[in-house]
Legacy VTK file of the C-alpha trace (Angstrom):
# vtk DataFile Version 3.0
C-alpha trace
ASCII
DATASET POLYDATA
POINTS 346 float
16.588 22.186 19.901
18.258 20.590 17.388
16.839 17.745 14.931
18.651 14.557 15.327
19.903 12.353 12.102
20.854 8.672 11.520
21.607 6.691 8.444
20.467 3.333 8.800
22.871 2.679 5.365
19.588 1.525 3.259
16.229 2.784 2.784
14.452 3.139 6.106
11.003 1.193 5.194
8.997 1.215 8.523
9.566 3.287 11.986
7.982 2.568 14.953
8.716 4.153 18.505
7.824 2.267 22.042
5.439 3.731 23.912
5.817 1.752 26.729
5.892 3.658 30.134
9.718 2.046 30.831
11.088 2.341 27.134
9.454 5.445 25.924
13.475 6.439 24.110
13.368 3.394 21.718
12.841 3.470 18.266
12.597 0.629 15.826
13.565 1.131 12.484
13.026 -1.065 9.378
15.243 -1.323 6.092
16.091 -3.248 3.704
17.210 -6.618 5.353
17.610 -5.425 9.132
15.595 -4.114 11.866
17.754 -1.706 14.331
16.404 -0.450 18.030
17.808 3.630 18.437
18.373 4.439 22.290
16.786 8.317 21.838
18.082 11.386 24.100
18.127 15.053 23.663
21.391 14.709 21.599
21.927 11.801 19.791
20.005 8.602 18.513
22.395 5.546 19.507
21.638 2.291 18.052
21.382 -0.249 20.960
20.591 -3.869 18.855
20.589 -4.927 15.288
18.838 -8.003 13.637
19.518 -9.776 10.379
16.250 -10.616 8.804
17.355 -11.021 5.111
14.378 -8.717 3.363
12.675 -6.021 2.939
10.848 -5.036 6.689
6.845 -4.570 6.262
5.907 -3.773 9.664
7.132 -4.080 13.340
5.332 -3.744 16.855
6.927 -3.512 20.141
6.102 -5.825 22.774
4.617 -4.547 26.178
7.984 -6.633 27.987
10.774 -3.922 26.333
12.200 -2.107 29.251
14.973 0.454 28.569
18.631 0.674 30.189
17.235 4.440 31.101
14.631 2.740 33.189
16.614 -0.205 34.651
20.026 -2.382 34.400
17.655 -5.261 33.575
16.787 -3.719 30.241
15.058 -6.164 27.596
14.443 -5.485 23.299
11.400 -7.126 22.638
9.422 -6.515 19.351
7.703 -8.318 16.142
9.131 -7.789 12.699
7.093 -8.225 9.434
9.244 -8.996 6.466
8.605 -8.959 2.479
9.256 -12.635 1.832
6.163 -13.473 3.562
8.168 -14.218 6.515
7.477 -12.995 10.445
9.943 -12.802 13.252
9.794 -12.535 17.039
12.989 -10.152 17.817
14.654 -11.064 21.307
16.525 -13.665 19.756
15.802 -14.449 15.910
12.372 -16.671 15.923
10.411 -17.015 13.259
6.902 -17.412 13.150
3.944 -18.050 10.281
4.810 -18.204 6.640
4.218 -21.016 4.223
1.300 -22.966 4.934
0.311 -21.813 8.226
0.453 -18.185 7.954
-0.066 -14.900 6.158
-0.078 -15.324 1.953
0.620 -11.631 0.836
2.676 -9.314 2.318
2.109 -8.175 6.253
1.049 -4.391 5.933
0.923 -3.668 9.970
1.283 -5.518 13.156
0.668 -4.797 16.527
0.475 -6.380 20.205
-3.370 -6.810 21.440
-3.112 -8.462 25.202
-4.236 -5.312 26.802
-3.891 -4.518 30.337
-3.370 -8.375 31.744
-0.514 -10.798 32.132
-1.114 -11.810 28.462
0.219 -8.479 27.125
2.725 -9.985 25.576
1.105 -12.702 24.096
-0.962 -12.152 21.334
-0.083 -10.219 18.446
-2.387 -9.389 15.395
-0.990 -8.857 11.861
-2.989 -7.714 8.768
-2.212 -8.264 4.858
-3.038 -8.391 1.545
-4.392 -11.974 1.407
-7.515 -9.818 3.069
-6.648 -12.226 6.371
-5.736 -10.881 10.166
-4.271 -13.619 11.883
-4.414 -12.786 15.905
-1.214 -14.774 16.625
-0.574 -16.891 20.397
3.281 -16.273 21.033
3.163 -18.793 23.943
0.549 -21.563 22.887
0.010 -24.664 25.702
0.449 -27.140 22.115
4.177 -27.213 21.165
4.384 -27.287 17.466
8.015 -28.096 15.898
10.031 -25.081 14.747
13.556 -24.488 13.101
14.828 -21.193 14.349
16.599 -19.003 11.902
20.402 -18.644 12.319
21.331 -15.390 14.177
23.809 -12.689 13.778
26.676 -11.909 15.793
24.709 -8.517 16.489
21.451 -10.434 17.689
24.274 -11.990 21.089
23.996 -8.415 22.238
20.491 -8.839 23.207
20.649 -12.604 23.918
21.831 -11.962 27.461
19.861 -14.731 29.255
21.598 -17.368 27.295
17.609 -19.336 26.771
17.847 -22.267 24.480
16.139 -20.862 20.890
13.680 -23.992 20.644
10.211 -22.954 21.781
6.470 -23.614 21.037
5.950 -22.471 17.774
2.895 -19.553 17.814
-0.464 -20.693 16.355
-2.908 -18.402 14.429
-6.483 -17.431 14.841
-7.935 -16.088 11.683
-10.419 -13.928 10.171
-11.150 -12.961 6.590
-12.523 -9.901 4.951
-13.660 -8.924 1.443
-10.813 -6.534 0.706
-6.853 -6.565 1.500
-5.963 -5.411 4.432
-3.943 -2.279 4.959
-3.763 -1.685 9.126
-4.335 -2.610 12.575
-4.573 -1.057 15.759
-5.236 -2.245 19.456
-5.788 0.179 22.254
-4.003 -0.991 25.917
-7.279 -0.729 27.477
-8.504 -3.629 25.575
-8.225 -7.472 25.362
-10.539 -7.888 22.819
-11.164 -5.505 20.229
-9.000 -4.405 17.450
-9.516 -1.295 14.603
-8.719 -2.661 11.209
-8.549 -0.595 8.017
-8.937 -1.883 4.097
-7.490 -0.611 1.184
-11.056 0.558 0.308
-11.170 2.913 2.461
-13.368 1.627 5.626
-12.745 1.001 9.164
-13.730 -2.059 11.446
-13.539 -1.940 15.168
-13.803 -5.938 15.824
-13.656 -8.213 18.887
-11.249 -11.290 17.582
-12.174 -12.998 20.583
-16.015 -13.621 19.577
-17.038 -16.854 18.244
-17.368 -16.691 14.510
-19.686 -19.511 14.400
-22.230 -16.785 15.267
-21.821 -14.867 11.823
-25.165 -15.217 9.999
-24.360 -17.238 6.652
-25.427 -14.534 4.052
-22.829 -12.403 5.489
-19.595 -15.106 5.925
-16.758 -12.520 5.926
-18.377 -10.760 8.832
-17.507 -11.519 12.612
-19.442 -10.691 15.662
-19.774 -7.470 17.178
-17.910 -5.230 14.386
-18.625 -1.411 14.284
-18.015 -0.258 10.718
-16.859 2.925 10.012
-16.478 5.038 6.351
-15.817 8.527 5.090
-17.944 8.804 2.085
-16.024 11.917 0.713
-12.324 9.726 1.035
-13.969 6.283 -0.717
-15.269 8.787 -3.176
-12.095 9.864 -4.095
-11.042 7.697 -6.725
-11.111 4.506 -8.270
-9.031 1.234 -7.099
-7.316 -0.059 -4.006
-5.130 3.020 -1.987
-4.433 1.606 1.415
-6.058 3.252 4.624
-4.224 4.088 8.059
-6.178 3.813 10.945
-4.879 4.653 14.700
-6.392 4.622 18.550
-5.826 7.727 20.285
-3.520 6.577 23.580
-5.475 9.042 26.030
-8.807 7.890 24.872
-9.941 4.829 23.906
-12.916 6.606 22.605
-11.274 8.639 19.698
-10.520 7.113 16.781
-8.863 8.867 13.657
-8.035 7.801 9.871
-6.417 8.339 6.523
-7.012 7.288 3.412
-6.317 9.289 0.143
-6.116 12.529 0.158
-8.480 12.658 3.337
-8.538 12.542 7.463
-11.163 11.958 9.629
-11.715 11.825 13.364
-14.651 9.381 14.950
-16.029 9.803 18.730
-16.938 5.622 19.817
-19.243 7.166 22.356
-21.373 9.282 19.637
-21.291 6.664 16.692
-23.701 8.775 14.586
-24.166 5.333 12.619
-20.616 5.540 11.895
-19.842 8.347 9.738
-16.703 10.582 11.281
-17.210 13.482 13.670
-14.555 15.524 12.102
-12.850 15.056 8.680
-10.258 17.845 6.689
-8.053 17.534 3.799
-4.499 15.889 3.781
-1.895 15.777 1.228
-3.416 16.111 -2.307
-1.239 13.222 -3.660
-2.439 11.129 -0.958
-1.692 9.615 2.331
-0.665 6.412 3.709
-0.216 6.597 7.630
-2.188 7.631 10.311
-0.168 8.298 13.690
-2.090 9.250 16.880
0.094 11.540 19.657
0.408 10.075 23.182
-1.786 13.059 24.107
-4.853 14.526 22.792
-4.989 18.085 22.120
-7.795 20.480 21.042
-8.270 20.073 17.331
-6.324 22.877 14.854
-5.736 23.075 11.700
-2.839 20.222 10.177
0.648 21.896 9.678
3.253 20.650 6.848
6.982 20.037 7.610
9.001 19.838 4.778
11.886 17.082 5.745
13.578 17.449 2.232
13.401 18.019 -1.086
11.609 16.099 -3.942
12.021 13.051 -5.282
12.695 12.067 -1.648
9.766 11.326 0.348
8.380 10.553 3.981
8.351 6.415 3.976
7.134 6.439 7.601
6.653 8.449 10.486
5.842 7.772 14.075
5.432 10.285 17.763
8.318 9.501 19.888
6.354 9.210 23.252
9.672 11.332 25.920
8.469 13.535 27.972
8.452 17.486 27.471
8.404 18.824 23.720
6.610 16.604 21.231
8.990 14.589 18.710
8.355 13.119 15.684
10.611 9.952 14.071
10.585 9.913 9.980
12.041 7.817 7.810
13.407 9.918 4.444
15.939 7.757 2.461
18.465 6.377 4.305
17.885 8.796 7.371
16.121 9.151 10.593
14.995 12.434 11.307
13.929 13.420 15.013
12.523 16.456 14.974
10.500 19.014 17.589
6.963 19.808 16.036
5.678 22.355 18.631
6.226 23.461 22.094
6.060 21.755 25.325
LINES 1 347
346 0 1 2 3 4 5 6 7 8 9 10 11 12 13 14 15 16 17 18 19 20 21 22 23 24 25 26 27 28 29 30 31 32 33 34 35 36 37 38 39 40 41 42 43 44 45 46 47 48 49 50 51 52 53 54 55 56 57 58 59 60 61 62 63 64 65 66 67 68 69 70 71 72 73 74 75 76 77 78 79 80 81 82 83 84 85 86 87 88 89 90 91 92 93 94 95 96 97 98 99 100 101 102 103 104 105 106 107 108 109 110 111 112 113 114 115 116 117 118 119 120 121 122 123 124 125 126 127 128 129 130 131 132 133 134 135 136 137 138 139 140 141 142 143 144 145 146 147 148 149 150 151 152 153 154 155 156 157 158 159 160 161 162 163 164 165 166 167 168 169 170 171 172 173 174 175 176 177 178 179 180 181 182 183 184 185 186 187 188 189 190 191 192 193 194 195 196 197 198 199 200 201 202 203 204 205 206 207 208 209 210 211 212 213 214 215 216 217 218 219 220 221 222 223 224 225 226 227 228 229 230 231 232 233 234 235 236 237 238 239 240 241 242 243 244 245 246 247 248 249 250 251 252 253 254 255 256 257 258 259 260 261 262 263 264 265 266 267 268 269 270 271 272 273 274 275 276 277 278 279 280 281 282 283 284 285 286 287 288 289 290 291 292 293 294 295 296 297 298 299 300 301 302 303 304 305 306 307 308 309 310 311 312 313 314 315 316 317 318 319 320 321 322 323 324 325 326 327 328 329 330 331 332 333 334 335 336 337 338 339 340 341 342 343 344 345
């Protein structure tokens, strides 16, 4: 089993594989001023779709509508890109969301689709920055708000199939603050309500965006309704200043939570809270680390193992569990390249 290479032909910022049940072989990649989807298989990593964003990606999310041309001749690219400038982009055709006034202030750090298991799955995405804002945005609002569509392309007619006009509603915001930047967000697809955000301090929040903050007692202004915090003394501990956490559902269980943040893990069981301190914590790399990835399946706990992608000065940018069937696979971004590689046995 061989590991699988592609140069994207900049530095690869931000990876992130589908793990929906019909596009489980795509794989979103992130550089420097585009965003390319990777058609995966046992041999090669084929690029399928490119989009011209114009900076540097932050984050991207796939939306619960991408079907792969594996899993049918109707196959649709649908995913959220995150981009340096501020700016955010829904990727089917070239539509850009937020910014300026209305939106985010500081970059976007993560983003990810929060519908859960309804007909809205599609509809709501949440993103997280460092103007210590998430913004839970509506991609299909009943109020059409005026918006100029960015020019496309000629990649992004690959995708544009169905020939739609490009006007549309233009996605409103619902937004909550927090004392400290924001570093990630997570949603399980269990859930249409609740949503695991991680700081830059170190600490976890497990919050239900679709509360009414007009409960939140005045003394304590930044906090919404029915939030579950979570810390890991040892990681805050660690040193002084902002070093941004990583935070991540397990996809089996909606009760497991795990987290990074410095030089420290830690695993949390929702259903034994133990007033929120983690139920299993170890060491990670001494210089620190800066994402969390869960698998799509749980396993019995062991001790962490190292892969060693390259040599120094190069280093992991991003990584991300590419959800195919039969020996795990891991996508990481290292330079210019995407490395697919097998981590264990099937």
């Amino acid at each position: 089993m061989l590991d699988l290479r592609h140069d994207h032909g900049s530095l690869i910022h931000v990876v992130r594989a589908c793990d929906n049940a019909d596009a489980p072989d795509f794989v979103a990649i992130g550089g420097e001023n585009t965003v390319s989807v990777l058609l995966i298989t046992d041999t090669s990593a084929d690029p399928v779709a490119s989009f011209h964003i114009g900076s540097r990606i932050t984050a991207l999310a796939w939306s619960p509508r991408a079907v792969s041309p594996s899993s049918s001749d109707q196959w649709h690219i649908e995913l959220t890109a995150a981009s340096s400038d501020f700016g955010l982009h829904l990727l089917t055709k070239i539509f850009p969301f937020g910014g300026g006034l209305s939106g985010h202030h500081g970059p976007v750090n993560d983003m990810t689709f929060c519908g859960g298991p309804t007909d809205d799955s599609a509809r709501y995405v949440a993103t997280v920055s460092d103007d210590k804002m998430l913004m839970v945005w509506d991609l299909r609002p009943n109020v059409d708000i005026p918006s100029v569509p960015l020019s496309r392309s000629p990649s992004d007619a690959n995708v544009d199939s169905d020939g739609a006009s490009s006007a549309r509603p233009q996605p409103t915001a619902y937004v909550i603050s927090f004392p400290h930047a924001l570093s990630s967000v997570c949603a399980h697809a269990s859930t249409t309500k609740d949503l695991l955000v991680a700081d830059v301090r170190g600490s976890l929040a497990l919050i239900d965006w679709r509360s009414d903050p007009s409960h939140a007692p005045p003394a304590d202004a930044w906090h919404h309704p029915h939030v579950v915090e979570f810390s890991a003394p040892r990681a805050i501990a660690g040193g002084a200043g902002a070093f941004p956490a990583s935070a991540a559902w397990q996809h089996a269980n909606p009760d497991i939570i795990g987290a990074v943040h410095r030089s420290r893990f830690s695993l949390w069981d929702l259903s034994k809270l133990q007033g929120g301190k983690p139920t299993l914590s170890g060491a990670s790399f001494p210089e620190g680390a800066h994402r969390f990835r869960c698998a799509l399946h749980a396993r019995a706990h062991v001790e962490p193992t190292a892969f060693t992608l390259a040599p120094r000065p190069l280093c992991v940018r991003d990584f991300d569990f590419v959800p195919l069937k039969g020996t795990p696979r891991i996508a990481a971004a290292v330079g210019h390249e995407l490395i697919i590689f097998y981590i264990g046995v099937e």
